[in-house]
C-alpha positions in Angstrom: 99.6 82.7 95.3 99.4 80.5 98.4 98.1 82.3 101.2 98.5 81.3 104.9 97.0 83.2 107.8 98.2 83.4 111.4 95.9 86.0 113.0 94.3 84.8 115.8 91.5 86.5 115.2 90.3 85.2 112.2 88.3 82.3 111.8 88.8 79.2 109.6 86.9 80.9 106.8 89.6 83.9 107.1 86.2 85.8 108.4 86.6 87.9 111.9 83.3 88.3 114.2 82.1 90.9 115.7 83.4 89.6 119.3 86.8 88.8 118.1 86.8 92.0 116.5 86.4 93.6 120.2 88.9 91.5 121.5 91.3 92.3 118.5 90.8 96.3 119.0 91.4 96.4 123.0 94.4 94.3 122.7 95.8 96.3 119.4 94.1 99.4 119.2 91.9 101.3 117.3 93.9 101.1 113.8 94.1 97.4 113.8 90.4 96.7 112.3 91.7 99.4 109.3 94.6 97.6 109.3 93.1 94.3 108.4 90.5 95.1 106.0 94.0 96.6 104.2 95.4 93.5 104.0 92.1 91.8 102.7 92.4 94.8 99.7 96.3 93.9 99.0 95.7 90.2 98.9 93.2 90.5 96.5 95.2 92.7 94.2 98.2 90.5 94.5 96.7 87.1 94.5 94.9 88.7 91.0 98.6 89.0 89.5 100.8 86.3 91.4 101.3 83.0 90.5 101.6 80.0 93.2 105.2 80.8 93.0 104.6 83.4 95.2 103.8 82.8 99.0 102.2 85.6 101.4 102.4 85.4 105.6 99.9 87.1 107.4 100.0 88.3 111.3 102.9 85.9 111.8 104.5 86.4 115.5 108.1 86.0 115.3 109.2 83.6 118.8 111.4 85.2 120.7 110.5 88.7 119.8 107.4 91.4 120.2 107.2 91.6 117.1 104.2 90.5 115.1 104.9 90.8 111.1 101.7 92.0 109.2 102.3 90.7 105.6 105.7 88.4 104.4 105.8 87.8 100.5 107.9 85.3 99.7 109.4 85.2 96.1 111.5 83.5 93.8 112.9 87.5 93.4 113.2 87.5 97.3 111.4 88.3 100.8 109.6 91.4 101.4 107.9 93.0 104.0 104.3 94.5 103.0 103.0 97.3 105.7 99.3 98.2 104.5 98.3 101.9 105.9 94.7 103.0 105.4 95.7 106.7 106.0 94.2 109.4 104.2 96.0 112.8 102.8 99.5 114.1 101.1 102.3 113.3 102.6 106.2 113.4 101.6 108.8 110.0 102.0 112.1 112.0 102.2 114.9 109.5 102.9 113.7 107.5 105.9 111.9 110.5 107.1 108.1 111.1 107.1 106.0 114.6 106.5 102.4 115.7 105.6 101.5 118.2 104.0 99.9 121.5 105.8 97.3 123.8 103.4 97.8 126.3 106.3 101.5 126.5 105.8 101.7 125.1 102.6 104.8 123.6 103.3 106.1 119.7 104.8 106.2 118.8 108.4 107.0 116.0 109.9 104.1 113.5 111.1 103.9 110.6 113.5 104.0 107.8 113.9 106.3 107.7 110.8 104.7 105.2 108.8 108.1 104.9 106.9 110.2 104.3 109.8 107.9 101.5 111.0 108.1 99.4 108.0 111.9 100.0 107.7 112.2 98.6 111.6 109.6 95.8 110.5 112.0 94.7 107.4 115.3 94.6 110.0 113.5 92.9 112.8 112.7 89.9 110.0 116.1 90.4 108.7 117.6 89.7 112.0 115.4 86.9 112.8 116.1 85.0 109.9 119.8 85.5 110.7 119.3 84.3 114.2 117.7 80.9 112.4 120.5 80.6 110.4 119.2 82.3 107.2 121.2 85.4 106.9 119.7 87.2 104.1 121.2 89.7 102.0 118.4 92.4 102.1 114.5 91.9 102.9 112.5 95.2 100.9 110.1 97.2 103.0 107.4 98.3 101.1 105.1 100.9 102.3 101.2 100.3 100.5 98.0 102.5 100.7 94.8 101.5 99.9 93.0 105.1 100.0 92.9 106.2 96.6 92.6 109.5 98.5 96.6 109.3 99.4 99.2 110.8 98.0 102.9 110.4 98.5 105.6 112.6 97.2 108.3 109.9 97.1 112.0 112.0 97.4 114.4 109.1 97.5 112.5 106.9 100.3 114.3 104.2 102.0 111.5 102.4 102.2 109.3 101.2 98.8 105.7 103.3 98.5 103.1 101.7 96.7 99.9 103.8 95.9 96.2 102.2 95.8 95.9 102.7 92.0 100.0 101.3 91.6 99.3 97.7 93.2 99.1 95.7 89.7 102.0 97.7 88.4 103.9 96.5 91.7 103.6 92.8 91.9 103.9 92.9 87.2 106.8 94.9 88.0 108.2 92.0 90.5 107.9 89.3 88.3 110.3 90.6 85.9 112.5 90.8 88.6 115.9 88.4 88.6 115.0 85.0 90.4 117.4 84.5 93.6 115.5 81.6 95.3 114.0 78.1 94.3 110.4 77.1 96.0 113.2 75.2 98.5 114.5 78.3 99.8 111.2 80.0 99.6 109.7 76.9 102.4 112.5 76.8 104.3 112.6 80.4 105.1 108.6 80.1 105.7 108.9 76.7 108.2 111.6 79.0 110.1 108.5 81.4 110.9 106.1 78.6 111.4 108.6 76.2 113.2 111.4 78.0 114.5 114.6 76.9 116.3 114.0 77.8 120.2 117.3 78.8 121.9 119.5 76.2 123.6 118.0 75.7 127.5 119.9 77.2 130.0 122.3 74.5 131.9 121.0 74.5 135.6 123.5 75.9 138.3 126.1 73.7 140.1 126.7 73.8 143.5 130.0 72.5 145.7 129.9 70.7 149.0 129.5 73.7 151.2 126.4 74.4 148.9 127.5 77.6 147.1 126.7 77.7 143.0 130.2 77.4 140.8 130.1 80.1 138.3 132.2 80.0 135.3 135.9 81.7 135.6 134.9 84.7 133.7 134.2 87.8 135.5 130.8 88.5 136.1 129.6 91.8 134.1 128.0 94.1 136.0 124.2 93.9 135.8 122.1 96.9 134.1 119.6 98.4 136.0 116.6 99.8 134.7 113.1 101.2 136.7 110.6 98.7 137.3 107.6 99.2 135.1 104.5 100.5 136.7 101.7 97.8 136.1 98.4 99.2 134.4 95.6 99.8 136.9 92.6 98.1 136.6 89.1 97.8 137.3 86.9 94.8 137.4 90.0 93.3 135.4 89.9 95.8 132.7 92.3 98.3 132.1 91.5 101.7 131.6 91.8 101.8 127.9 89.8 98.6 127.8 87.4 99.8 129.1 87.1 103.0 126.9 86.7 100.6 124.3 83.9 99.0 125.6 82.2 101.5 126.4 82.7 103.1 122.7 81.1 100.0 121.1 78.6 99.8 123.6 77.5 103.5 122.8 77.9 102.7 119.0 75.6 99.6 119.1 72.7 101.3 121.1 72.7 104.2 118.5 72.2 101.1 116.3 69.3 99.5 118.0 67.6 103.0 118.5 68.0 103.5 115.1 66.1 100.0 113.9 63.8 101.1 116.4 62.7 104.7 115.2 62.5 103.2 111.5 60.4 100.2 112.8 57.8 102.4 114.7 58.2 104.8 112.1 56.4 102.3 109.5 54.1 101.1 112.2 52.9 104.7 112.7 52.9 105.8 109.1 
């Protein structure tokens, strides 16, 4: 399976260090890191199975979106997008709806963010994109995987696919014998319109007449739609507040880890 990463974080060696791992949490958030050592487990359980038939997109941002897709496999049996979750617990995927499960209660409720709904918004984002390149797909799969072997899903006719830790072998065999609907043609096209795409047409630039007023076409203008300006985040010392917070998290965590060298050091001095 041919592999290409796009994270910017990573370095050439597909490693990511300790400073870009700072930079990668402020800017993402705190589930990011989890997120990425999922994708490490998934790649290695696919990559253990696929053949180089089979190409996998990591982090690739989609130009002219906000949208940054976490995992693309590309198939001869079609495109899919992967979502790796690291969470924990019992939870229920009830048509595109998502619930964990409360001992207290012992009954479903619903839980956010819906993991479900997320990689269902993921698979129509790409499916749009690809149209908007000129590749409109018939359907693009959304498939839901956890790597805690400490997760259970109760799936009751999910919309999107769930893939349990222990079911990733079973997945990708279960792909291959799946009817082939595109050549390795198809398969780099569809790829080079991620990592090349077509930017829109530039905007013509206004024309003016002779008493220096802009001509606008003949149609009537639509009215435009107003919306509140956003407030900007404050700052301090050019760090946001949750920045910050960040910082100041790792900062605590790596003193614990010096003190802690320390005692053990002195420890075997004194003893």
């Amino acid at each position: 399976m041919e592999i290409i990463e796009l994270s910017e974080f990573r370095d050439e060696e597909g490693l990511i260090s300790l400073e870009n791992r700072v930079r990668g949490t402020i800017q993402l958030g705190f589930s990011w890191w989890g997120e990425m050592q999922a994708q490490e487990t998934i790649t290695r359980k696919l990559q253990s199975v696929l053949d180089d038939d089979h190409l996998l997109l990591l982090n690739a941002p989609l130009v002219g979106t906000d949208v940054l897709a976490p995992m693309m496999l590309f198939s001869p049996q079609g495109v899919r997008l992967l979502y790796p979750s690291t969470v924990r617990g019992t939870f229920r995927a009830q048509d595109d709806q998502w619930m964990t499960y409360s001992s207290r209660n012992r009954e479903f409720k619903p839980k956010k963010p819906n993991l479900q709904f997320r990689a269902l918004a993921f698979a129509r984002g790409l499916l749009r994109y690809f149209e908007s390149q000129g590749f409109p797909l018939p359907e693009l799969e959304a498939v839901l995987l956890f790597t805690n072997p400490q997760t259970h899903v109760d799936s009751a006719s999910p919309q999107a696919r769930i893939v349990l830790a222990d079911a990733f072998d079973h997945f990708a065999s279960n792909m291959l014998q799946g009817e082939a609907i595109m050549d390795q043609e198809d398969i780099h096209m569809l790829v080079d319109s991620v990592l090349n795409p077509k930017l829109p047409e530039p905007e013509e630039e206004p024309q003016f007449d002779e008493e220096g007023q802009e001509i606008f076409e003949s149609e009537a203008l639509r009215p435009r739609e107003e919306r509140q300006d956003l407030k900007s985040a404050k700052r301090f010392g050019g760090f946001t507040r949750r920045q910050l917070i960040v910082l100041a998290v790792l900062g605590v965590f790596q003193l614990i880890l010096m003190l802690s060298i320390a005692f053990i050091v002195l420890g075997d001095v004194i003893f």
